[in-house]
C-alpha positions in Angstrom: -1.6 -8.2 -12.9 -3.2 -11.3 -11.2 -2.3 -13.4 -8.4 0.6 -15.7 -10.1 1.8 -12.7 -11.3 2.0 -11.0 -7.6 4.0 -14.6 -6.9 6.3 -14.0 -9.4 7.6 -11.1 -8.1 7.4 -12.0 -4.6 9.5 -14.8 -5.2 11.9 -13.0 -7.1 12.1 -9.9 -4.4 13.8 -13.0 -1.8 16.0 -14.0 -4.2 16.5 -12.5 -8.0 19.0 -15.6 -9.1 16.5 -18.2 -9.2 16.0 -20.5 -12.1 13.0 -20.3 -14.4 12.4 -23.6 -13.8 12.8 -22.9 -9.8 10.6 -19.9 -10.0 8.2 -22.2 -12.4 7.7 -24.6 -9.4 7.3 -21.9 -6.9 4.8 -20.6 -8.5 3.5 -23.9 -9.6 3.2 -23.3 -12.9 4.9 -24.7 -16.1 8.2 -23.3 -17.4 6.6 -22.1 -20.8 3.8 -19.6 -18.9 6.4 -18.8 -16.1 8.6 -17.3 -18.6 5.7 -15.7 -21.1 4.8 -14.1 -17.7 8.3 -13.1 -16.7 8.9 -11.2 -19.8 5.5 -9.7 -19.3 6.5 -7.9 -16.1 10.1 -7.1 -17.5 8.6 -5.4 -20.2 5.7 -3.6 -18.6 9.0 -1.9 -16.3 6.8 -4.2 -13.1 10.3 -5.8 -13.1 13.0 -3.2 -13.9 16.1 -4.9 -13.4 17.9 -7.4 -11.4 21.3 -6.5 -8.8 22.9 -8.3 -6.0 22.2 -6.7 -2.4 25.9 -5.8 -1.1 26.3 -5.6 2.9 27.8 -2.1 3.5 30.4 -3.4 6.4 31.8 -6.0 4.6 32.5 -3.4 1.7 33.9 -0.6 4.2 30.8 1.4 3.7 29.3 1.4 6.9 28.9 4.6 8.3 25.8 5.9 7.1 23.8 9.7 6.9 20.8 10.9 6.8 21.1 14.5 4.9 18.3 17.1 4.4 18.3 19.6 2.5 16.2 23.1 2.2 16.3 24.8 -1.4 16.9 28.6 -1.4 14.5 28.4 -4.3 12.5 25.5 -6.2 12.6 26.7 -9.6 12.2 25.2 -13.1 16.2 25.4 -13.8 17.4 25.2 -9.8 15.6 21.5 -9.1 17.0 19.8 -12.3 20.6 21.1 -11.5 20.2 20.3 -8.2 19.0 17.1 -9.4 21.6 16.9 -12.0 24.1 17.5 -9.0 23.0 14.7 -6.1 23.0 12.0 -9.3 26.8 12.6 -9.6 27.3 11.7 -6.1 28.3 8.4 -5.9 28.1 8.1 -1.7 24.4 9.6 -2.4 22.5 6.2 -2.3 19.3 7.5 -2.2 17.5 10.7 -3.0 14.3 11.7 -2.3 12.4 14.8 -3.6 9.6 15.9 -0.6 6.9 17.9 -0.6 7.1 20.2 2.5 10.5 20.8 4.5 12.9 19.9 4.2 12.7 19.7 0.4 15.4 16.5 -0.2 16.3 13.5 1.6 19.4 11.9 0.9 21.0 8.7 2.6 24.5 8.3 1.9 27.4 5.9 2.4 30.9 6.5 3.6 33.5 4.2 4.9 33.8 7.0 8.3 33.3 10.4 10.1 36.2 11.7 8.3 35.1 10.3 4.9 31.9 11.8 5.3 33.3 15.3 6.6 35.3 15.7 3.0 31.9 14.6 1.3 29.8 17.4 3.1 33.2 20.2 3.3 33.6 19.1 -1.1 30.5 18.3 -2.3 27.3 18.8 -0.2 27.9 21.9 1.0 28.0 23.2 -2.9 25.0 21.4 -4.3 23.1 24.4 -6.4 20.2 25.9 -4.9 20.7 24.9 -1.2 19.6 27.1 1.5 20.3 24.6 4.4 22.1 21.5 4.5 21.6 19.4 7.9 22.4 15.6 8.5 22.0 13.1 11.1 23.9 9.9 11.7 22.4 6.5 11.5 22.7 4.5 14.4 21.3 1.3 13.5 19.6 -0.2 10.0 16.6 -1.9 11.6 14.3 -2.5 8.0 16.5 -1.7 4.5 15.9 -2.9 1.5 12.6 -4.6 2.4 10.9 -6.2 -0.1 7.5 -4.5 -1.7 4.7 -6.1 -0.5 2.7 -7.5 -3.3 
């Protein structure tokens, strides 16, 4: 990966609907090399897909939680059906596996307090393997979605 290709993606991190022949000028390349490049990156998985970035108010999402969880056990079949589990969770955003404690970090999106209580009372609260389940509430997004510098 050189330079132009470092561009490519930079440009297409601010704003994945751009034209080939727009990211070909950005760039400042031709249209042919742009897009022998492009498909480069799609199919070495550099680029692995393309989405639109919703804002959670304007959806009714906004009221956000951290949640961490401590595993009674990490075990070959206890971590991929705890795994298994948190992918079934649609309000689960984001999942992270740690090393140290707590073991999992998941950020999650509800529409409210009450919303999120029937996600912890139904759902979090019976995820396999959990020794402890603790969450804090967000107060304010400062960075999301940023960008990876290239």
């Amino acid at each position: 990966m050189d330079a132009i290709d470092r561009r490519i993606l930079a440009e297409l991190q601010q704003d994945g609907r751009l034209s080939l022949t727009e990211l070909a000028e950005r760039v400042q390349l031709s249209m042919s090399p742009t897009h022998r490049r492009l498909r480069a990156l799609e199919e070495s998985g550099a680029i692995t897909g393309y989405r639109a970035v919703i804002d959670p108010d304007t959806v009714g999402l906004g009221f956000t939680a951290l949640v961490f969880v401590t595993m009674e056990q990490t075990d070959r079949s206890t971590v991929p059906a705890f795994d298994a589990a948190v992918a079934e969770i649609p309000e689960v955003i984001q999942a992270l596996r740690l090393f140290g404690d707590p073991d999992y970090l998941l950020r999650v999106a509800v529409r409210d307090l009450p919303a999120y209580q029937r996600l912890w009372d139904e759902k979090l609260s019976a995820l396999p393997g959990t020794r402890r389940v603790a969450s804090t509430l967000v107060m304010k997004t400062i960075v999301d979605d940023r960008p990876l510098p290239v």
